[in-house]
N, C-alpha and C positions, 0 to 999 in steps of 0.2 A: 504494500500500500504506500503510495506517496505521502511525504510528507503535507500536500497540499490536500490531498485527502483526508489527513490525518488531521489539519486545522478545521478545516471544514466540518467534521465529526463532532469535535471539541467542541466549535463554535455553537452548532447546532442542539448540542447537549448544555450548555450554559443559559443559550434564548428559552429554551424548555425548562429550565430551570427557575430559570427570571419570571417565566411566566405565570408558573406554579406558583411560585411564590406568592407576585402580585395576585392571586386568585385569591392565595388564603388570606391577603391582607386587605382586601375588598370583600370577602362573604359576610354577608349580614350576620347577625346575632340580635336573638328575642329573647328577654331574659322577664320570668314573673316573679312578683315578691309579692310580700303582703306586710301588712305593718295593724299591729290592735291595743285597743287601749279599752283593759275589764277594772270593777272597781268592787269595793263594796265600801258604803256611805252610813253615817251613823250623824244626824241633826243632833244640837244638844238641846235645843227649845223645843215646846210643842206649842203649838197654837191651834183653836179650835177653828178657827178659815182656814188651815189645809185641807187637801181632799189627799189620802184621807186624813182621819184628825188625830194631832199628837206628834210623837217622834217617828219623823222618817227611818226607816233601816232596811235596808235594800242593797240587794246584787244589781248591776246593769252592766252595758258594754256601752261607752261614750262613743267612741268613733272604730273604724276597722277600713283600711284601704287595701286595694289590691293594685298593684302597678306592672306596669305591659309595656317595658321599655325595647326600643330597636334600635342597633346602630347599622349603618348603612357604610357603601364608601362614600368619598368625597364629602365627609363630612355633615353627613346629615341622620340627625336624628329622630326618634320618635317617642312619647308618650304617650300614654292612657291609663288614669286612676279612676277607680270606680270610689266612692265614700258612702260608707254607711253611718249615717250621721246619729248623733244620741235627739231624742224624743221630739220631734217638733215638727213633727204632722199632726193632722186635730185630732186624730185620734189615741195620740200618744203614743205611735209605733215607731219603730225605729226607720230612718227616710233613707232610701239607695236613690242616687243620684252620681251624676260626672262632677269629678274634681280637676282633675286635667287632660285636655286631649290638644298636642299642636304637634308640630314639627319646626325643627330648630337644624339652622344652618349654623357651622361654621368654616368659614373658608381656610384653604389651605395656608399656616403661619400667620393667619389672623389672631389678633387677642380679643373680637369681637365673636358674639354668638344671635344670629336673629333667631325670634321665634315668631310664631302668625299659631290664633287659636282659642283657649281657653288656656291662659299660662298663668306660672306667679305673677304675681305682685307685687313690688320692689323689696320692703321692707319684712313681713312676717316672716319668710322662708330663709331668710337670711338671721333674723335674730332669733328663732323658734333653734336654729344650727347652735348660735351663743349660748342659750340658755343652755340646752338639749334636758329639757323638761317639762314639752311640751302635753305629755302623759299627764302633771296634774291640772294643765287647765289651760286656755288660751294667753296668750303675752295684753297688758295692760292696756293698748289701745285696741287689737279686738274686740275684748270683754266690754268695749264701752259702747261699742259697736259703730267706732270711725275707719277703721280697716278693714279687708276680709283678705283672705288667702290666694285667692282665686278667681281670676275676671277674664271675661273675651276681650282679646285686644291684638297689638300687634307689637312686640320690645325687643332691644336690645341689650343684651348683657355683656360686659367689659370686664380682661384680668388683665393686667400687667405688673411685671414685676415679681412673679410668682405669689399675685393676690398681694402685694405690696398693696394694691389700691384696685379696688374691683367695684365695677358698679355697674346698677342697672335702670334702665329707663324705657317708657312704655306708654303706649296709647290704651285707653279701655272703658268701656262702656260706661263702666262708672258706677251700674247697680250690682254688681258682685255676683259669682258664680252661682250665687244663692234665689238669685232674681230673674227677671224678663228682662233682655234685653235691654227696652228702655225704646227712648226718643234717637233721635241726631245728635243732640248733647253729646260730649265728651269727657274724660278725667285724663288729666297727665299725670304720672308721677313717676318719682325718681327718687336712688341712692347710692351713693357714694358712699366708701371706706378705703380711710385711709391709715396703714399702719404706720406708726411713728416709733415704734420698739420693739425686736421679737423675744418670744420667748422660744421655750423648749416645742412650743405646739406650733405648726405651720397652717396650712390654708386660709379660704376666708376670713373667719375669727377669731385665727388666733395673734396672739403677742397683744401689746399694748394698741388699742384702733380708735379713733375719732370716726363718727360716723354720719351722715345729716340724711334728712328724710324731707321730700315736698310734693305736697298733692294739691292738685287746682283742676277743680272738676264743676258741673254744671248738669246738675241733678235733673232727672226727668220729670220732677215735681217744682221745677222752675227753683230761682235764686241760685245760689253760691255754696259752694263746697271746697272749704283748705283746710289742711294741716299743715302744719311744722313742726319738725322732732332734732333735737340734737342728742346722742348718745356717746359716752365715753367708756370701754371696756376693755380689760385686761382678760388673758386667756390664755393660761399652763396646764401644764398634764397634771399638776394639781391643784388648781385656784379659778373659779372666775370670778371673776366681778363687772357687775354692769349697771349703771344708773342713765336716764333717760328725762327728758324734760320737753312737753308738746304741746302746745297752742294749736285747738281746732277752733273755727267759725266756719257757721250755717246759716245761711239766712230764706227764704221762704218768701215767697209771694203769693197771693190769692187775692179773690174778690171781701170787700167790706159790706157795709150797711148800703144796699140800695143799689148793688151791683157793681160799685167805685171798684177801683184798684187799692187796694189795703200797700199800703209803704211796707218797705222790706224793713226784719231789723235782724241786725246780725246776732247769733247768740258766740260766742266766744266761749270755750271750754279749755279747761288745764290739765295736764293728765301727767302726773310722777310716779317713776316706779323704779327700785334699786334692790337688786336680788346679786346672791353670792352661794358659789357652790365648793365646799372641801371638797377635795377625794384624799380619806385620809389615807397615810404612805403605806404601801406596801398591803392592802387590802382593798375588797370590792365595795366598803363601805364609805358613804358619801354623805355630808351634811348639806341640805340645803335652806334658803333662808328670802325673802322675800315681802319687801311691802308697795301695794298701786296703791298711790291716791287720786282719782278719776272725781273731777267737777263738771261735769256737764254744762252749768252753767256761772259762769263766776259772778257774774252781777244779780243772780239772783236774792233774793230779800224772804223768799218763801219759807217759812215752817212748814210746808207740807211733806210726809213722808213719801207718802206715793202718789203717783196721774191715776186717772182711770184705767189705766193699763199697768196697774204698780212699777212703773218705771220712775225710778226716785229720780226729782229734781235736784237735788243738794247734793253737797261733796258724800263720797262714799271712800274709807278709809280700809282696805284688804292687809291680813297678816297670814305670811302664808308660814309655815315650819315643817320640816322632817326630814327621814334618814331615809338612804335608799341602797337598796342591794344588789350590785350586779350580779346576779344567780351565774351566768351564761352570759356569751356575747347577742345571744338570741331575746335573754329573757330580764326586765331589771325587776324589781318591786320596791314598792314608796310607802313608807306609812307618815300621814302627816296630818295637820288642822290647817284648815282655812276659815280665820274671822273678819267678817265683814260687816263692818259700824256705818252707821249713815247717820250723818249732820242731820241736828235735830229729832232724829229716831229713834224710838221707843222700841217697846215688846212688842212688835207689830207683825205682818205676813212679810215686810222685808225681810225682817234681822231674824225671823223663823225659821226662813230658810236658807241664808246664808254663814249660818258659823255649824262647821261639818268637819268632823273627825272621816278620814279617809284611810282604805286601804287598796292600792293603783297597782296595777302590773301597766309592763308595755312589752309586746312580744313580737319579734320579726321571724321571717322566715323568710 
């Protein structure tokens, strides 16, 4: 066999080679997980307006997802989470509904990521990561119900630096994966972080980060929809620390006396919350610690405990406490209290049903 034969073989067995390769560095991959959060709840109050009456004590399962991710070549991905949400359909059953479904580009040596869909939402998914205790309860601006998780839209996410500074910004509906659509109104919002110290922990949130949050939206119910959050946290493989400070305004328009146009007025809200987590050394046990304080409306003047919808007017003061066990990287468990006081509030159906001794698993697979 000639030598030029003999290149030509070579060659030929190298292009076969290459090509192999690139196959198996382009074949998709479909991977399911699931993620759940079981509980059992013990109220210390009873009150005769609960249904039923007395002290709550109950087993439930608050949330359960299941995720259907894809990766593709050239850089594109896919999602789909199904959520099984805790109680709030009228009949008190537990609600199946889409939590995420988009697809997400990113270009080759891009530190950009688009998505088009039903995607996150700048801020929760990224501090729900900080806290990583989202198993007892939603993060402070949630719970107050200025955020949610999950909206139709279309965003971009940014890392540079290896998550030195990562951020993400986004178009979106604006009523939350939870809602209808909506009108032509929109919401923008966006986040930034930046680290200024590392620690022993890398990604997103870890080391020392500065963080800032802004939403400017235009509700389907007419008027104004913003927030502003500044957040400052630290994050080691044994410490976190995180405090937060946000300014919401809402404002509303409708018809008055006689069909006029009622003047918009803004309500202005304040929302504080600074939670800390041990992992103490050389064990799976972890302390953690936590207080929201959520004003709804700061100018308010009102003694009322609750609207016609028992949604308190006045500041409401959260103390969350407990220990948690990581069983398994599968499996944690939490035992803890959560008390929650409301300005101006008595023994009433708020403060009945808000101060609750808890016992939480969170389980993946």
């Amino acid at each position: 066999m000639s030598i030029a034969a003999r290149w030509s073989i070579a060659l030929g067995a190298l292009a076969l080679s290459l090509t192999a390769s690139g196959a198996v560095a382009q074949a998709p991959t479909v991977t399911v997980g699931g993620l759940g959060y079981a509980q059992y709840y013990y109220q210390f109050k009873a009150d005769s307006s609960l249904t039923p009456a007395g002290h709550q004590n109950n087993f439930d399962v608050t949330r359960a997802y299941i995720n259907v991710i894809g990766k593709f070549g050239h850089g594109i991905t896919t999602r789909v989470t199904t959520d099984i949400d805790g109680r709030k359909a009228a009949a008190n059953q537990l609600s199946f509904r889409l939590k995420y479904a988009y697809v997400a580009w990113t270009p080759e040596k891009s530190p950009l990521t688009f998505k088009l869909g039903q995607i996150h939402t700048p801020l929760l998914d990224w501090e729900e990561a900080l806290w990583d205790y989202r198993m007892q309860g939603p993060m402070a601006l949630e719970r107050g119900g200025y955020v949610s998780s999950s909206d139709f839209g279309a965003g971009v996410d940014g890392n540079w630096m290896f998550d030195g500074v990562n951020m993400q910004l986004g178009v979106y509906n604006g009523e939350n994966y939870n809602g209808a659509p909506g009108d032509s109104r929109k919401d923008v919002s966006g986040r930034v972080s930046v680290r200024v110290l590392k620690s022993d922990l890398g990604g997103r949130v870890g080391g020392l980060r500065v963080t800032a949050y802004g939403q400017y939206g235009l509700p389907t119910t007419g008027g104004r929809r913003q927030r502003y959050l500044g957040l400052v946290s630290y994050k080691s493989k044994a410490v976190t620390l995180g405090a937060e400070y946000a300014i919401t305004k809402d404002s509303t328009t409708g018809n008055g006396a006689g069909g006029t146009v009622a003047a918009a007025r803004y309500v202005q809200g304040k929302v504080f919350s600074a939670y800390g987590v041990l992992n103490v050394p050389k064990s799976a046990v972890a302390l953690i610690g936590r207080v929201d304080v959520i004003d709804p409306d700061k100018d308010s003047t009102s003694t009322a405990t609750n609207s016609a919808a028992n949604v308190p007017v006045n500041r409401q003061t959260r103390i969350i406490a407990g220990v948690s066990y990581q069983i398994s990287p599968n499996l944690r468990v939490l035992a803890d209290v959560d008390l929650n006081s409301l300005q101006h509030g008595g023994n009433n159906k708020f403060d009945a049903t808000r101060q609750t001794a808890y016992f939480q698993t969170q389980f993946t697979f």
